[in-house]
TORNU-722776 format. One line per 2 residues: number of its first residue (from 1); their letters; for each residue x negated, y negated, z of C-alpha. Coordinates in nm, 3 decimals, padded with zeros to 5 digits. Layout:
TORNU-722776
NUM	a	X/Y/Z; ...
This chain:
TORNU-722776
1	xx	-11.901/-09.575/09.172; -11.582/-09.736/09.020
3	xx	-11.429/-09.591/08.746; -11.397/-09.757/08.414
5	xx	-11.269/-09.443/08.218; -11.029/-09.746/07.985
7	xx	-11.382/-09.866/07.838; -11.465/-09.543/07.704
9	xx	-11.415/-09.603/07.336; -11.239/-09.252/07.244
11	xx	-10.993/-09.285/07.585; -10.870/-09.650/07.514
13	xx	-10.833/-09.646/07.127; -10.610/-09.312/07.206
15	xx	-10.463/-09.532/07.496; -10.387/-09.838/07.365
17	xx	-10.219/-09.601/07.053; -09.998/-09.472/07.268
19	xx	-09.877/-09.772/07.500; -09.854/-09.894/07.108
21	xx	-09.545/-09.654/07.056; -09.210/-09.803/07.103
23	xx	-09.098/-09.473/07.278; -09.340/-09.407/07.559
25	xx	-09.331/-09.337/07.925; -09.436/-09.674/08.033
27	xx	-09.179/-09.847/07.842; -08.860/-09.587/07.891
29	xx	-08.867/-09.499/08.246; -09.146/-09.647/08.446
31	xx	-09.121/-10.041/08.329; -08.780/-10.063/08.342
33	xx	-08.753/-09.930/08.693; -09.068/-10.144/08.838
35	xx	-08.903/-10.431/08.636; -08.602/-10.412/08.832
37	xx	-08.806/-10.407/09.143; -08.993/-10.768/09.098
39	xx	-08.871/-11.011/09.345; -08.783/-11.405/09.250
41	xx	-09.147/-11.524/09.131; -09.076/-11.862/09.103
43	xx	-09.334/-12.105/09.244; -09.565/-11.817/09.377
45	xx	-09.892/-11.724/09.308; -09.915/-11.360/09.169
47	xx	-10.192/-11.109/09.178; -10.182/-10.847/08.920
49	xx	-10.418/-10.525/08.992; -10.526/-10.380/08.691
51	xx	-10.340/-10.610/08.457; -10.408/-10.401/08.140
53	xx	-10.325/-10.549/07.819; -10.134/-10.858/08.016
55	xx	-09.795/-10.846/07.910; -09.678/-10.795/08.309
57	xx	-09.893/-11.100/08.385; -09.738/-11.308/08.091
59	xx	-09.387/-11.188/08.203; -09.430/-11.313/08.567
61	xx	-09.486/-11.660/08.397; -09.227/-11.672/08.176
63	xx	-09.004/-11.594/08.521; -09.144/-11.935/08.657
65	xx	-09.455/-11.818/08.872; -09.697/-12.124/08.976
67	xx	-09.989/-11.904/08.882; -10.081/-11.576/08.801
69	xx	-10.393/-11.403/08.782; -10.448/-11.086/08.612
71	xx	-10.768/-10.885/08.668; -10.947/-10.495/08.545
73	xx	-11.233/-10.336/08.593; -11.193/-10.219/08.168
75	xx	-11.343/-10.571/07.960; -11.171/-10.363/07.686
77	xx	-10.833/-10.482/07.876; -10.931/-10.812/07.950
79	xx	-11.025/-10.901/07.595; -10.707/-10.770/07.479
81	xx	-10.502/-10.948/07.712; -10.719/-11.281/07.648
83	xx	-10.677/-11.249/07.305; -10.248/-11.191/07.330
85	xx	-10.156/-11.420/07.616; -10.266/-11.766/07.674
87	xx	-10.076/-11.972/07.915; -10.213/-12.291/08.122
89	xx	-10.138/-12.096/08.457; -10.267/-11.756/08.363
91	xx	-10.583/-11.631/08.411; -10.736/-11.323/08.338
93	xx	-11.055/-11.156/08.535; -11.303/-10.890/08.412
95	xx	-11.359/-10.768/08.765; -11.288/-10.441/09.044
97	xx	-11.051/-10.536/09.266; -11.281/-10.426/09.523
99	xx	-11.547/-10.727/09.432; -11.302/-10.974/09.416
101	xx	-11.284/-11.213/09.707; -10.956/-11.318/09.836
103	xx	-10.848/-11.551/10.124; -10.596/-11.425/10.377
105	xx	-10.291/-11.512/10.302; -10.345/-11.683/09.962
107	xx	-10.105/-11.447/09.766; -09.743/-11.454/09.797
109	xx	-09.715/-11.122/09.498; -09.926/-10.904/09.425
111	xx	-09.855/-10.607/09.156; -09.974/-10.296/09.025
113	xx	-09.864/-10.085/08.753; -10.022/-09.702/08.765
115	xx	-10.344/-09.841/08.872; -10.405/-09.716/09.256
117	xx	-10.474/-09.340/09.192; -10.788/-09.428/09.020
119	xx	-10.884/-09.638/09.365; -11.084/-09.369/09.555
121	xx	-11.069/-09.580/09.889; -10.672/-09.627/09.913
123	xx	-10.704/-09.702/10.297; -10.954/-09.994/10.227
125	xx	-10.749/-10.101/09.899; -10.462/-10.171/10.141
127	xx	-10.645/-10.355/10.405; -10.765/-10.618/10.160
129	xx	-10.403/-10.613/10.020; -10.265/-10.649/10.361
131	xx	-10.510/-10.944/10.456; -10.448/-11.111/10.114
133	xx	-10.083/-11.132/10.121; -09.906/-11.443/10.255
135	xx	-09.658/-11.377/10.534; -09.307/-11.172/10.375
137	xx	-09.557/-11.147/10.086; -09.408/-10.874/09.808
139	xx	-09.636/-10.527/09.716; -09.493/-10.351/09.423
141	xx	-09.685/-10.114/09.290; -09.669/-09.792/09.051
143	xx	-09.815/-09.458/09.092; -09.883/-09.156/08.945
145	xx	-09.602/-08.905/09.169; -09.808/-08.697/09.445
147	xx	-09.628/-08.411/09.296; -09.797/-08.466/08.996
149	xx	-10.162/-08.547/09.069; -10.206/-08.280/09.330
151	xx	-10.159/-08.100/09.056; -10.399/-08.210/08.805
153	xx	-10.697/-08.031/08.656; -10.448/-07.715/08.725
155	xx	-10.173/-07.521/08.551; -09.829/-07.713/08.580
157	xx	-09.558/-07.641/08.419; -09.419/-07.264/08.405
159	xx	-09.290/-07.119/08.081; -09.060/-06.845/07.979
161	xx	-09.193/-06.630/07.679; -09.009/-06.843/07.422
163	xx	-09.209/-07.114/07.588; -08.939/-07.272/07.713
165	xx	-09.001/-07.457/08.070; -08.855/-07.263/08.342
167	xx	-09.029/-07.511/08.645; -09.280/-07.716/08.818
169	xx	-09.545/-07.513/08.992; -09.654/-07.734/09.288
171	xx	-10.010/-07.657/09.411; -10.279/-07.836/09.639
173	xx	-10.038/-08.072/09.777; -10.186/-08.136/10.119
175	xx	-10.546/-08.093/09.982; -10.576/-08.490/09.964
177	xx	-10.876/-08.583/09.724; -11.080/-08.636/09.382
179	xx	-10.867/-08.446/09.097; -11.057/-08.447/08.736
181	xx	-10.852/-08.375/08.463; -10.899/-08.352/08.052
183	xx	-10.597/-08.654/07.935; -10.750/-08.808/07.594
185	xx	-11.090/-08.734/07.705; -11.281/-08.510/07.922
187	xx	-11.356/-08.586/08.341; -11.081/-08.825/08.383
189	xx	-11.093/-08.891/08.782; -10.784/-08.923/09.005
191	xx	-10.745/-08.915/09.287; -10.441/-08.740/09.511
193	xx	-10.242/-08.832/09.836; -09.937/-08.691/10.018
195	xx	-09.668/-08.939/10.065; -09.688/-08.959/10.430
197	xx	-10.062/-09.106/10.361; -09.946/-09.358/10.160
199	xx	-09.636/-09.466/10.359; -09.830/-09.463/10.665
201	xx	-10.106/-09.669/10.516; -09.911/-09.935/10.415
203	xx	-09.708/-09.936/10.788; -10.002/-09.920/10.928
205	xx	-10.125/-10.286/10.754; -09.830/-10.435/10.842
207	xx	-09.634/-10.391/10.549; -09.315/-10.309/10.572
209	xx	-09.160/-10.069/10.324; -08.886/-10.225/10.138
211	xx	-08.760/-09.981/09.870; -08.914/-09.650/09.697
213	xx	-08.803/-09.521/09.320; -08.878/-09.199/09.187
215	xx	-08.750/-09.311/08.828; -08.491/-09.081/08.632
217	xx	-08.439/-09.156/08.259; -08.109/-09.297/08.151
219	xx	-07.924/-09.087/07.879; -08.041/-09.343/07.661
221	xx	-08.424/-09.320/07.691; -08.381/-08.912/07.663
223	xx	-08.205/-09.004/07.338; -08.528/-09.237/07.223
225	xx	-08.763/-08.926/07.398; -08.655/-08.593/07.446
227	xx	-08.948/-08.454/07.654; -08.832/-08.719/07.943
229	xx	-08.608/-08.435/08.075; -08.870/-08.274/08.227
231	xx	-08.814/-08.596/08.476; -08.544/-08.413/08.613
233	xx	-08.719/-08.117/08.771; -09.080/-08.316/08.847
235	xx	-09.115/-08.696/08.859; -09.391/-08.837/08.659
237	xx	-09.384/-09.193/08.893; -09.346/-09.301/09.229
239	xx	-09.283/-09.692/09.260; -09.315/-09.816/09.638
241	xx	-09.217/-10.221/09.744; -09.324/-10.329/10.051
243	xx	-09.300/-10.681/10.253; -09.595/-10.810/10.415
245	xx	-09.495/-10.882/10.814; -09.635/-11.122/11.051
């Protein structure tokens, strides 16, 4: 079954609250660095997986793509972004990436923004990616850090007894698999790889990785959020672009 924890009403009004904050992780450290990954979308057609609220879809067209489409598995999302974004060339699809049928080659971008450690199938997920993409066709996507969710459902950090962090206690990391966690609700699913899986995935569909980020906070964003120096002894994101070869 896919998961569709964002049309839970508890989990998304807490959700959208916080991506509502001006100060948040998505828009201090792990926007800014995907941002600065996007290649020159002019005249191609984008895919975004798990387009959210939209505003990633409405910023590829205001950077000149020919057409964007923006689809999740949450209608919660999709009426949100419906409802904030309206643009001739945009279109937005209530709909698992898994159901939705896609021509080879018929997508020169596709994005994804802390979306694919929901996916339980990542092997599968990149196959259809793989097929999809158009020859030197761009994958950018955003991740929850392996570090973190082979973690999760466990004790992480380690305190002193003033409660003060002392580090990151690193467990399960090769025990690839379903993780269920309590984050706004109760029995929130991940799911956790090693990096090697997901680097040798994507090789192994033919795309070619391009650049990988593990996003530190500039001096800045620790000024606007103060608990983004934990970045510097565990990274909350990994952020992976890859080129589609022939």
């Amino acid at each position: 079954m896919k998961q569709n924890i964002y049309d839970n009403p508890e989990f998304f009004q807490k959700y959208k609250a916080i991506r509502e904050r001006a100060n948040n992780y998505n828009n201090l450290l792990e926007q800014p660095n995907f941002l600065r990954l996007m290649p020159d979308v002019r005249d191609k057609m984008v895919l975004d997986i798990g387009c959210g609220m939209g505003d990633f879809a409405a910023y590829c067209i205001e950077k000149g793509a020919a057409q964007v489409k923006g689809i999740d598995i949450s209608k919660n999302m999709i009426d949100l972004a419906k409802s904030k974004h309206v643009h001739h060339q945009l279109q937005f699809q209530h709909i698992a990436f898994e159901d939705l049928q896609l021509a080879d080659g018929s997508v020169d971008v596709i994005c994804s923004s802390l979306v694919f450690h929901y996916i339980a199938d990542f092997a599968a997920l990149v196959n259809k990616i793989g097929h999809a993409l158009a020859p030197d066709g761009i994958l950018l996507f955003s991740i929850e850090h392996p570090i973190v969710t082979a973690n999760k459902g466990h004790a992480d950090w380690i305190l002193d007894e003033h409660g003060q962090i002392l580090y990151y206690a690193l467990d399960r990391y090769q025990q690839e698999g379903k993780r269920t966690q309590s984050w706004l609700v109760d029995d929130v699913i991940t799911y956790h790889r090693t990096i090697s899986t997901i680097i040798n995935t994507l090789i192994a569909n033919h795309i070619q990785i391009e650049q990988i980020v593990e996003p530190i906070p500039t001096d800045e964003a620790l000024q606007l959020l103060p608990t983004l120096k934990k970045q510097m002894k565990c990274p909350a994101f990994l952020i992976v672009k890859g080129k589609k070869m022939i």
